[in-house]
PLY file of the C-alpha trace (Angstrom):
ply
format ascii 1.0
element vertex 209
property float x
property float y
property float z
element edge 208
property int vertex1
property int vertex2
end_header
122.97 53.76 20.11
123.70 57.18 18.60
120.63 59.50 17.26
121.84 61.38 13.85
120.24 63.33 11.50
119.49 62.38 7.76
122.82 63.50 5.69
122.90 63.44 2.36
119.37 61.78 1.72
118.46 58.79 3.17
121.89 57.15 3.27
122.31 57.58 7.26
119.50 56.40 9.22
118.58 58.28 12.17
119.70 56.20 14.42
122.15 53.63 14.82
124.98 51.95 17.29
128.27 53.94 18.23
131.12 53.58 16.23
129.43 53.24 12.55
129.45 56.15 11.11
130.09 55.49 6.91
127.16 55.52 4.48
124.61 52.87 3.56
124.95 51.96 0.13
122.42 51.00 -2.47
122.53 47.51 -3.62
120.47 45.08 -5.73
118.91 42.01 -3.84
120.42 40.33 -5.84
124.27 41.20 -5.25
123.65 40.52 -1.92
122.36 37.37 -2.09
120.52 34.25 -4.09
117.12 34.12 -5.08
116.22 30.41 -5.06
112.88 29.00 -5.89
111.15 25.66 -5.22
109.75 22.53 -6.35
107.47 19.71 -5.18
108.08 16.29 -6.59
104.79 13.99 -8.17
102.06 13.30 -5.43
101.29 10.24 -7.10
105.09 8.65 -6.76
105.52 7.69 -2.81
109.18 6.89 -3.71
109.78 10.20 -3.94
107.72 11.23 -0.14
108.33 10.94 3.68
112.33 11.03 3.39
114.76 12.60 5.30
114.97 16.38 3.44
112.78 18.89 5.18
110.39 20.31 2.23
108.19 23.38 3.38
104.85 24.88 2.06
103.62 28.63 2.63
101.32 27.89 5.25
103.71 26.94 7.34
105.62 29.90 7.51
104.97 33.76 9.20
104.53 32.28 12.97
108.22 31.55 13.92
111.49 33.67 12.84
113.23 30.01 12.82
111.90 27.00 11.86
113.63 23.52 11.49
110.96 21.01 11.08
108.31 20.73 8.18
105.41 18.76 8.10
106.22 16.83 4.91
109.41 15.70 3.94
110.99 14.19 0.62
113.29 11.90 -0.33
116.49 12.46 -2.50
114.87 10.93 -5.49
112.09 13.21 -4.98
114.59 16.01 -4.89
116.61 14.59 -7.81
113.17 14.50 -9.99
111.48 17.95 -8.62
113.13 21.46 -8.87
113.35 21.81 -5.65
116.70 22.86 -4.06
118.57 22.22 -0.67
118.42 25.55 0.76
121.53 26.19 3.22
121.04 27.19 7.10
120.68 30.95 7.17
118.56 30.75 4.36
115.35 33.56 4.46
112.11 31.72 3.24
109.91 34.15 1.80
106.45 33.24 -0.14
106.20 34.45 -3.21
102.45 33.35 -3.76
98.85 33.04 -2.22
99.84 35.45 0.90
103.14 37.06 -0.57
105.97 38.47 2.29
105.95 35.75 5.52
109.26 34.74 6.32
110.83 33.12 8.25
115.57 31.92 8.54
116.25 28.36 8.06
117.77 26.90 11.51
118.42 23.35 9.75
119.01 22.94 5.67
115.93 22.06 3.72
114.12 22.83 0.39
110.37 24.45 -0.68
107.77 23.85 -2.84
107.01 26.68 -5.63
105.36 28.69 -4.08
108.77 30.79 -2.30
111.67 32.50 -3.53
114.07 32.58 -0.68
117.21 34.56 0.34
120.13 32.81 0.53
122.73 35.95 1.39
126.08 35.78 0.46
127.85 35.67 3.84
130.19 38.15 2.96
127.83 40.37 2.09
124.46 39.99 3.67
123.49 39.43 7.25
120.39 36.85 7.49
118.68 38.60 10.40
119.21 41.91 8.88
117.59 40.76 5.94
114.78 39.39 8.06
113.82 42.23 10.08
113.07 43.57 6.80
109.94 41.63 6.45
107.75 44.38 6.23
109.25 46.07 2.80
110.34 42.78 0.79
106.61 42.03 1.53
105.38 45.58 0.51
108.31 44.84 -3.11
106.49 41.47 -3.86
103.13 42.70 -3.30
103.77 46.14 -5.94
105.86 44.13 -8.16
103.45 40.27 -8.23
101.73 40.04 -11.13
99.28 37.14 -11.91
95.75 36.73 -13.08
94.73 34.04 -10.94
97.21 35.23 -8.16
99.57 37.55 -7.48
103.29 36.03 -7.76
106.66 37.53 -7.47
109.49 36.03 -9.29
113.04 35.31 -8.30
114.12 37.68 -11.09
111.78 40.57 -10.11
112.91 40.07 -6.29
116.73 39.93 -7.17
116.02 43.67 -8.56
114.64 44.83 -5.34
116.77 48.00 -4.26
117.91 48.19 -0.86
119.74 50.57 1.69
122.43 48.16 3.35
125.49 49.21 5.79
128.78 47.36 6.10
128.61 43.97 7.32
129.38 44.15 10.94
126.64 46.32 11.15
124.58 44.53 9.47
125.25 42.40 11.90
124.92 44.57 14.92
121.34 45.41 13.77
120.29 42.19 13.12
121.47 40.79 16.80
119.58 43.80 18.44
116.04 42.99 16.60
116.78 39.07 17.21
116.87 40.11 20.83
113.98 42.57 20.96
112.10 39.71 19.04
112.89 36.37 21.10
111.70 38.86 24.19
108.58 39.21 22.73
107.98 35.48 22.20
109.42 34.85 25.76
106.42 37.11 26.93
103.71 35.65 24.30
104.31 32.48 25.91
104.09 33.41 29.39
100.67 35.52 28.25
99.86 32.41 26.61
100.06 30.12 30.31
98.40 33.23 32.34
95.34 33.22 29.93
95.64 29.36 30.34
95.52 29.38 33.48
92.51 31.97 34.12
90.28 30.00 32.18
90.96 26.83 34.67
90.46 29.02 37.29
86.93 30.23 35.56
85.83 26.84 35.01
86.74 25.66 38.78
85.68 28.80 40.47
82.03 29.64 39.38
79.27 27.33 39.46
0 1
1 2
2 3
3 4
4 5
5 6
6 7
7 8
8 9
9 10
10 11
11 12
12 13
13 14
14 15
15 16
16 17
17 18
18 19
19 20
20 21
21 22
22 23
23 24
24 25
25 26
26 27
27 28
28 29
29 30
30 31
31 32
32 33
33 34
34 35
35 36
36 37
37 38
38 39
39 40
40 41
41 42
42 43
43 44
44 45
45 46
46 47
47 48
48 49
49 50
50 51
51 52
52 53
53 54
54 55
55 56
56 57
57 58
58 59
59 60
60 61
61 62
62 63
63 64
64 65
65 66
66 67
67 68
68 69
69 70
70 71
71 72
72 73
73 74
74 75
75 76
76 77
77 78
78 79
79 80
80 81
81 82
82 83
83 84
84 85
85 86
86 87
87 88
88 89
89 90
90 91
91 92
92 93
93 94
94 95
95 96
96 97
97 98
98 99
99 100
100 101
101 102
102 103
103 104
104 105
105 106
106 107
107 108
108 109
109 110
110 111
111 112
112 113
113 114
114 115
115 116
116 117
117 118
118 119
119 120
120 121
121 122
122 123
123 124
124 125
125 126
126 127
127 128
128 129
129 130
130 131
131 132
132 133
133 134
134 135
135 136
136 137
137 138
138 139
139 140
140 141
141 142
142 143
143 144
144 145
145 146
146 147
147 148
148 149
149 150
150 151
151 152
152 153
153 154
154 155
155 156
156 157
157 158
158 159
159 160
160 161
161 162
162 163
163 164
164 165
165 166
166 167
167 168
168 169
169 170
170 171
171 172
172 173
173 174
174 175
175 176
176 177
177 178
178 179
179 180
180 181
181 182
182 183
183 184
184 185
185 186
186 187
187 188
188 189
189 190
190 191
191 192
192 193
193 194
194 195
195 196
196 197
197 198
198 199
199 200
200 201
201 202
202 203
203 204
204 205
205 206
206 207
207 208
């Protein structure tokens, strides 16, 4: 990686990998990518339940940066009679309601219930990791821009405004591998934290009287 200075604003970050060395450009959420909300299908019709289509709710999402099996599922009449929508691998889920800002990238094609507006980038033009490790300010966007009496919600309109500072693709892409490292690292060690404080507590329990 090369350590630069701020030029010309905040259009070159400070640091970045060798060989880019062009401007990041302001762009619209939204030319980057599609904003795609959800839909759940009637509770009281079992026709339309426990299909094959993977159909996720908010509280499943914000432990794992992939995830590939929901806990409920609906069928294709369900989908035909709901607005929800097949969301393509790649896809960023990101709640839009009740907790706005946890993500998490499709690994396997599914659809949502209401309460998202996900990121489908345009694959020319947006890198789905990149996007990702962005987390932090589309959550800090929906949270400034929700609006709601009962609870704050940000719409697929408001979030297709959302300004953001985006290099070239192949960077894009660059960046996005890096942080997909650093962060499958840091789930390799929370799971081996996870076995050692495991395995103390047996140890406690056989050990003292």
């Amino acid at each position: 990686m090369q350590k630069l200075f701020p030029k010309n604003g905040s259009k070159f970050p400070q640091l970045r990998f060798a060989g880019f060395a062009d401007a990041w450009e302001e762009r619209k959420l939204g030319e980057l990518s599609n904003i795609v909300g959800g839909g759940t299908p009637s509770t009281s019709n079992p026709e339309y339940w426990d299909g094959d289509i993977d159909w996720y709710a908010p509280a499943e999402i914000g432990e794992q940066s992939y995830v590939s099996k929901s806990k409920k599922t609906i069928t294709e009449l369900g989908l035909k009679k709901s607005s929800a929508r097949i969301l393509p691998v790649g896809t960023v889920l990101f709640t839009s309601r009740a907790g706005i800002g946890n993500t998490a990238i499709l690994a396997k094609e599914a659809t949502t219930n209401q309460g998202f507006q996900s990121i489908v980038p345009d694959q020319n033009k947006l890198d789905s990791y990149f996007i990702f490790s962005r987390t932090n300010e589309l959550k800090r966007y929906g949270e400034v821009t929700g609006a709601g009496s009962t609870f704050v919600e940000v719409s697929g309109k408001q979030m297709s405004k959302m300004s953001i500072m985006v290099p070239e693709l192949s960077e894009q892409q660059k960046i996005g591998s890096f942080f997909k490292q650093l962060d499958d690292t840091i789930a390799l060690h929370q799971r081996k934290l996870e076995k050692l404080q495991e395995l103390k507590k047996g140890y406690l329990q056989k050990m003292f009287c």
